[in-house]
Backbone bond lengths (Angstrom), bond angles and torsions (degrees), N, CA, C in turn:
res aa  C-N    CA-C-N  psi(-1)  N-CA   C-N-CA  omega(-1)  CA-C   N-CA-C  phi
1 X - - - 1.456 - - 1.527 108.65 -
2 X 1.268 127.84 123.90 1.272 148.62 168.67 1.531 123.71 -68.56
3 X 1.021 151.19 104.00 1.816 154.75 175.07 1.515 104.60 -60.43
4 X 1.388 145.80 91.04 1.375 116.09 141.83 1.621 113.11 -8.52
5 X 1.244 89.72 177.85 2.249 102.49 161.59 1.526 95.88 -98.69
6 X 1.530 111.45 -26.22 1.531 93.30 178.91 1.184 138.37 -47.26
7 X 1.893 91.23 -62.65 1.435 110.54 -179.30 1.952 103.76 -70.51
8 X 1.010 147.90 -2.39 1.134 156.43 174.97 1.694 107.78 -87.76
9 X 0.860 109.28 -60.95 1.576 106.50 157.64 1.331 128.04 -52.22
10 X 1.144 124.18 -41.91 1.413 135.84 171.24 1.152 98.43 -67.32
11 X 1.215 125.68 -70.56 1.898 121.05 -173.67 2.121 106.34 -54.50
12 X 1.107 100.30 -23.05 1.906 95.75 -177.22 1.588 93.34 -82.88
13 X 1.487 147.73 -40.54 1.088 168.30 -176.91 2.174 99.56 -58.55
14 X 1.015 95.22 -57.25 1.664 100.20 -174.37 1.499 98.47 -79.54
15 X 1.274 145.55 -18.56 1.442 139.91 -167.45 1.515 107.37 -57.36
16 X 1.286 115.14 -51.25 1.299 110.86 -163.41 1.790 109.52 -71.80
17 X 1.146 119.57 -13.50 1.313 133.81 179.28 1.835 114.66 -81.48
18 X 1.359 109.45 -27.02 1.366 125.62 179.97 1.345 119.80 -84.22
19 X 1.798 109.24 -8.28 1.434 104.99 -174.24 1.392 111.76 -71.19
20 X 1.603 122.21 158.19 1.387 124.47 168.86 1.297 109.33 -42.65
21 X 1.005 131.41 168.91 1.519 146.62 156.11 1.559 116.37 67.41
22 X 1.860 118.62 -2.87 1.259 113.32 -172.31 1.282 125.35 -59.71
23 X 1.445 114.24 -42.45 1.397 128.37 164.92 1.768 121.22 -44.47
24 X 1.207 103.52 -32.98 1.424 113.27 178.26 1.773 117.22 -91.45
25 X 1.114 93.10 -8.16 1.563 101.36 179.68 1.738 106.20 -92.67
26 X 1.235 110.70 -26.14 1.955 116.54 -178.93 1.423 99.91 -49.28
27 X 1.533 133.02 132.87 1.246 127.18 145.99 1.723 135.13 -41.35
28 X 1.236 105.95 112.29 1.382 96.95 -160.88 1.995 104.82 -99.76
29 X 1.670 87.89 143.79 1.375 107.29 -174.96 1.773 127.94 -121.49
30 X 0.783 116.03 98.11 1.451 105.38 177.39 1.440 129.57 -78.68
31 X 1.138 120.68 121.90 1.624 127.77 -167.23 1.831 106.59 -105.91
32 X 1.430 92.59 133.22 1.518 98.03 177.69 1.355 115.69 -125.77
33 X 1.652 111.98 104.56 1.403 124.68 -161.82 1.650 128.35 -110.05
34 X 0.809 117.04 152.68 1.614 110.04 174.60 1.501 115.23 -79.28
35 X 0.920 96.93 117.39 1.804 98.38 -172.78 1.942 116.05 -43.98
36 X 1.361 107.13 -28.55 1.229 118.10 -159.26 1.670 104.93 -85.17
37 X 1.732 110.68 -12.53 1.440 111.71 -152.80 1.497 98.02 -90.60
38 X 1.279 140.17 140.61 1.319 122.44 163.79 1.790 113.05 -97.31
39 X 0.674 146.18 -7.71 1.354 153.57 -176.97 1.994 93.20 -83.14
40 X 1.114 112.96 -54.40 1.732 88.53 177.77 1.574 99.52 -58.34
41 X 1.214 151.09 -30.14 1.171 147.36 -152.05 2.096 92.38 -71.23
42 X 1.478 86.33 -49.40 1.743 72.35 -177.32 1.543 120.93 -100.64
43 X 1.327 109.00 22.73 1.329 109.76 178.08 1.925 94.61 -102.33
44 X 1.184 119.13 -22.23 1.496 112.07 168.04 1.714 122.33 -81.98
45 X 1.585 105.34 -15.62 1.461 100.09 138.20 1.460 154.64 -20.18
46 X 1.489 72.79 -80.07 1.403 121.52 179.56 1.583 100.83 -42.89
47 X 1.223 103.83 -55.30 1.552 124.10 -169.61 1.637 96.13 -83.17
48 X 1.072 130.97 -30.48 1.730 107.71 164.00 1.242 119.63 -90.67
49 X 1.232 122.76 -12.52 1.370 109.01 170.34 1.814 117.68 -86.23
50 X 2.047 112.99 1.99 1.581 111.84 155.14 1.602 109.48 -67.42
51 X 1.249 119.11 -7.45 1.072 126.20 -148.57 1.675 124.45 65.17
52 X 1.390 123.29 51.56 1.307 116.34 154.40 1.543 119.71 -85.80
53 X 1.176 113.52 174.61 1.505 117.09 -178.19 1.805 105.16 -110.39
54 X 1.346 88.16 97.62 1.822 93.93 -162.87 1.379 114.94 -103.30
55 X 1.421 113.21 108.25 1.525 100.06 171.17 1.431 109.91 -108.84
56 X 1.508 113.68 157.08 1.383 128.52 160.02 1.109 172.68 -98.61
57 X 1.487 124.71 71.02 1.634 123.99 -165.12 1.741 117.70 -57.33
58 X 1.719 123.41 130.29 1.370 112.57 168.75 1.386 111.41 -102.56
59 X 1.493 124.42 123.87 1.279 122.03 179.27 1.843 95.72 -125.06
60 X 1.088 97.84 146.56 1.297 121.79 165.19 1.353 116.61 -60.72
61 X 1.717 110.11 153.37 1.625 110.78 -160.95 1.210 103.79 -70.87
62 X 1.705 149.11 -49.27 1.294 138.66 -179.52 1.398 105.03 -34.60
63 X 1.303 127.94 -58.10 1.391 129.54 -156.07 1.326 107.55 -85.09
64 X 1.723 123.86 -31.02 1.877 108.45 -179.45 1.951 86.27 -88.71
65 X 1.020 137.84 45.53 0.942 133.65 166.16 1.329 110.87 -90.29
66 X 1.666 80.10 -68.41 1.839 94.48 172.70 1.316 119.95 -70.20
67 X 1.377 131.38 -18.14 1.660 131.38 157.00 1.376 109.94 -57.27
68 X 1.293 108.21 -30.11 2.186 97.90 178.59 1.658 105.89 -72.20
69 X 1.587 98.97 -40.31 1.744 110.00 -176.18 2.035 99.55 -61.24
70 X 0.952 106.46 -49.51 1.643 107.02 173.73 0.823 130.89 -33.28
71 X 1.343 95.80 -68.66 1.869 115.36 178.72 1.540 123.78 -68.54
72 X 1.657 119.33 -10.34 1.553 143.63 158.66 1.590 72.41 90.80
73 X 1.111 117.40 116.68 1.781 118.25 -178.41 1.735 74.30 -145.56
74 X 1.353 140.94 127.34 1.372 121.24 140.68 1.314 147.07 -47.52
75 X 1.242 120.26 142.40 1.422 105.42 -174.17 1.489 121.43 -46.47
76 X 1.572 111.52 -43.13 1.467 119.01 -151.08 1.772 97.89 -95.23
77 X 1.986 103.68 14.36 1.594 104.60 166.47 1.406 129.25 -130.59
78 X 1.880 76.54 28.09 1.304 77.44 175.24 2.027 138.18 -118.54
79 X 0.964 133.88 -174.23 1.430 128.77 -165.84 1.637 119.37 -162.93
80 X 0.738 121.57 -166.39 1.699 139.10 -170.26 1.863 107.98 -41.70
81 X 1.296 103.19 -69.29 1.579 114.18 -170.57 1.555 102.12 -138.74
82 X 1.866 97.77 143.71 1.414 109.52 -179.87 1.356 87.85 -104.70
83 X 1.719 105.48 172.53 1.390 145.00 177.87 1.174 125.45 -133.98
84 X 1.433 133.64 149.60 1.094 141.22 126.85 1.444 150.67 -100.22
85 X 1.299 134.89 148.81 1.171 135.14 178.99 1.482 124.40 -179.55
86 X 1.387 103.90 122.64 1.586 113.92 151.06 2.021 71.10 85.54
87 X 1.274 141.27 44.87 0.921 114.86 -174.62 1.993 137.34 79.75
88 X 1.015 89.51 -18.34 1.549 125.07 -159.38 1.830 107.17 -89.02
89 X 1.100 152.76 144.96 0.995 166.48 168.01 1.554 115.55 -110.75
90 X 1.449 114.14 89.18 1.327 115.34 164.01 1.703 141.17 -109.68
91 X 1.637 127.47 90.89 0.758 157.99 -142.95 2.050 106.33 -89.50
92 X 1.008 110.16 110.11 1.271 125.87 -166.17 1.237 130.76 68.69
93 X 1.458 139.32 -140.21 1.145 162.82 -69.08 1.771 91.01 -169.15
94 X 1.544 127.17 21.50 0.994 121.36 -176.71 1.629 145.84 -96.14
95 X 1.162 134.73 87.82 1.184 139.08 -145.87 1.330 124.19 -21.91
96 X 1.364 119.64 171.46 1.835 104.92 -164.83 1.843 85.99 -90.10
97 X 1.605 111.32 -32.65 1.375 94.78 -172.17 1.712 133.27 -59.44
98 X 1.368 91.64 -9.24 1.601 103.18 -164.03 1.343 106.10 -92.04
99 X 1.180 109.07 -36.77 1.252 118.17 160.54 1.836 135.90 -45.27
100 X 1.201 97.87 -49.51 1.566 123.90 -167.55 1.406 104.11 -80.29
101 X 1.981 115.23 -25.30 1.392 138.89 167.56 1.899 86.48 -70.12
102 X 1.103 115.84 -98.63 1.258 126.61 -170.33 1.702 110.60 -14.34
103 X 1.666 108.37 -47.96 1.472 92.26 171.32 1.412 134.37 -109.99
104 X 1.172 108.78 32.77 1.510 137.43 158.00 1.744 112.90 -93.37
105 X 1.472 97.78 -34.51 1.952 89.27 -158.45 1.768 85.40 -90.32
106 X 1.263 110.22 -60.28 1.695 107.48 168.76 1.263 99.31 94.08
107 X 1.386 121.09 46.23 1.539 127.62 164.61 1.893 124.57 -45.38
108 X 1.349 95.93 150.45 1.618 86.78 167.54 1.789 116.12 -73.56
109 X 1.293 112.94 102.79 1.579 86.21 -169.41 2.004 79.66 -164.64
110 X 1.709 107.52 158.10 1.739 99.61 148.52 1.108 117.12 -89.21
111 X 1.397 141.38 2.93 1.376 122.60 174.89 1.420 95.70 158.95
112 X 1.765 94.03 -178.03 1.614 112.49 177.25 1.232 113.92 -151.67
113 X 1.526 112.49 144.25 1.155 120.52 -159.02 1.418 116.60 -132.48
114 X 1.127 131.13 -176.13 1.508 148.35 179.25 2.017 116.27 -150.16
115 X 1.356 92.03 71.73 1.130 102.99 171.63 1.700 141.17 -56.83
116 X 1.555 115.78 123.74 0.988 120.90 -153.87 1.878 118.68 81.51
117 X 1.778 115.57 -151.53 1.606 90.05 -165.45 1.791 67.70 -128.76
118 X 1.661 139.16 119.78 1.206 127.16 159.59 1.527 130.51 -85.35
119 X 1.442 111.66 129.34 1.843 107.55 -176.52 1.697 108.73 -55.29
120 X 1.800 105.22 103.75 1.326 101.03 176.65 0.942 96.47 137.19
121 X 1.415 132.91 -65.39 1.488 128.92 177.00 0.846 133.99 -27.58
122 X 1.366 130.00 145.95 1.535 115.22 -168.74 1.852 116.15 -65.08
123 X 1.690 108.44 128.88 1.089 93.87 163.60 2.126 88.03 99.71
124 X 1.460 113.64 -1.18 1.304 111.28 -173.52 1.693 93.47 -138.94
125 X 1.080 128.95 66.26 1.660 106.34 -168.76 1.267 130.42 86.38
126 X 1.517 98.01 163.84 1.796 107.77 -172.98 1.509 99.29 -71.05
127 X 1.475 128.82 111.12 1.552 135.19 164.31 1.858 100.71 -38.90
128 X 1.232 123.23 -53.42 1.547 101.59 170.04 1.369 130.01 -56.88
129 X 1.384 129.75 23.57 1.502 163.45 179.58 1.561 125.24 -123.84
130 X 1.268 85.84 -9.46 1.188 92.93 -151.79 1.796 114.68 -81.53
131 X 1.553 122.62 145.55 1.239 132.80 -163.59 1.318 112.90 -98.30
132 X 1.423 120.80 128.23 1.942 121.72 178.31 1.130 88.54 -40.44
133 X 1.760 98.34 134.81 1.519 117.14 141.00 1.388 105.18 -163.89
134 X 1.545 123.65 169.04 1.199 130.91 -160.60 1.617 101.63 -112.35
135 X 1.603 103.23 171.60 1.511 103.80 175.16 1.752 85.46 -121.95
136 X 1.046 130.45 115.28 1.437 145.08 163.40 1.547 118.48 -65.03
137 X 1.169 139.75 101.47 1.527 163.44 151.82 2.048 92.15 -32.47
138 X 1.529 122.74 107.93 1.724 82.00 158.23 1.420 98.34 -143.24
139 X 0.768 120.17 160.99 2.033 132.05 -164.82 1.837 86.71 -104.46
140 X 1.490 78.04 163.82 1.913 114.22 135.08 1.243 126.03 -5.67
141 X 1.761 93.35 -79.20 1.369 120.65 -158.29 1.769 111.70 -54.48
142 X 1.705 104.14 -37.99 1.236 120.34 -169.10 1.569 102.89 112.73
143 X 1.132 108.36 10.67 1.725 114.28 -170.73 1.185 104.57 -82.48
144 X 1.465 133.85 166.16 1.728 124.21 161.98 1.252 96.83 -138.75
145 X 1.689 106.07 -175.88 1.338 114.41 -176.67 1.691 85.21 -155.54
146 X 1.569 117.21 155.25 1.484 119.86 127.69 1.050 107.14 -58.94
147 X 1.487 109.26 156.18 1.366 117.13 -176.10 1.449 99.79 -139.70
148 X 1.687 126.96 -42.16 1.607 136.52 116.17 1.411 132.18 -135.77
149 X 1.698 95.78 167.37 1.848 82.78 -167.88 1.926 87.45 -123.06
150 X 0.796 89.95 153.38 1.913 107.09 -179.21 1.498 91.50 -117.69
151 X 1.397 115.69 139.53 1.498 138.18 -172.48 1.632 77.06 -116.42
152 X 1.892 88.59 152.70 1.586 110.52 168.39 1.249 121.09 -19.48
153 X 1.034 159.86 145.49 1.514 131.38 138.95 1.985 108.69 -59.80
């Protein structure tokens, strides 16, 4: 049997994906969505195609209401579907990169968010459309931080 370079490239290209344990190495995230919303549907995409390991609970709005109130999420940070990870509380519309930062850098904080639903955001529109908005850092304390801000496209 003979290899093109294609199929040889393609098979050197897929190797690193075939190793044992890769699947178990993805940061894993659990998303808690409203069954009815379609935009969390592609913002947990979004988030498997960074390669996280994303699973999904659908709860109804009374109840992820009180899961944002639980988790101390602020009102004025909050949006569509909560998250978890690495410990971490992530509340909307928030990029896979900020995230994957967030659980690498391992700030003192409960989480970060993307308040409200922004045109562009992942999971909200074409990002070349896309409208300033920030990803907000916020603690405990009641303190916040940027954590990043995306200009217009």
């Amino acid at each position: 049997m003979t290899l093109s370079r294609r199929a040889l490239l393609l098979a050197a290209a897929a190797l690193p994906l075939a190793r044992p344990g890769a699947a178990q190495d993805a940061p894993a995230i659990h998303v808690v969505v409203d069954p009815n919303c379609e935009c969390c549907t592609a913002w947990v995409e979004h988030l498997r195609a960074a390669g996280l390991a994303v699973t999904v609970e659908e709860m109804y709005a009374g109840l992820l209401v009180a899961l944002k109130a639980e988790k101390g999420i602020p009102l004025d940070l909050r949006s569509c579907h909560t998250a978890e990870a690495g410990g971490y509380v992530i509340e909307g519309h928030v990029p896979a990169p900020d995230i994957l930062r967030l659980l690498a850098e391992r700030p003192e904080a409960l989480g970060i968010a993307v308040p409200g639903m922004p045109w562009g955001s992942p999971g909200m529109g074409p990002e070349e459309e896309r409208e300033a908005y920030e990803v907000t850092l916020f603690r405990a304390d009641g303190t916040r931080a940027v954590w990043t801000a995306y200009a217009a496209a």
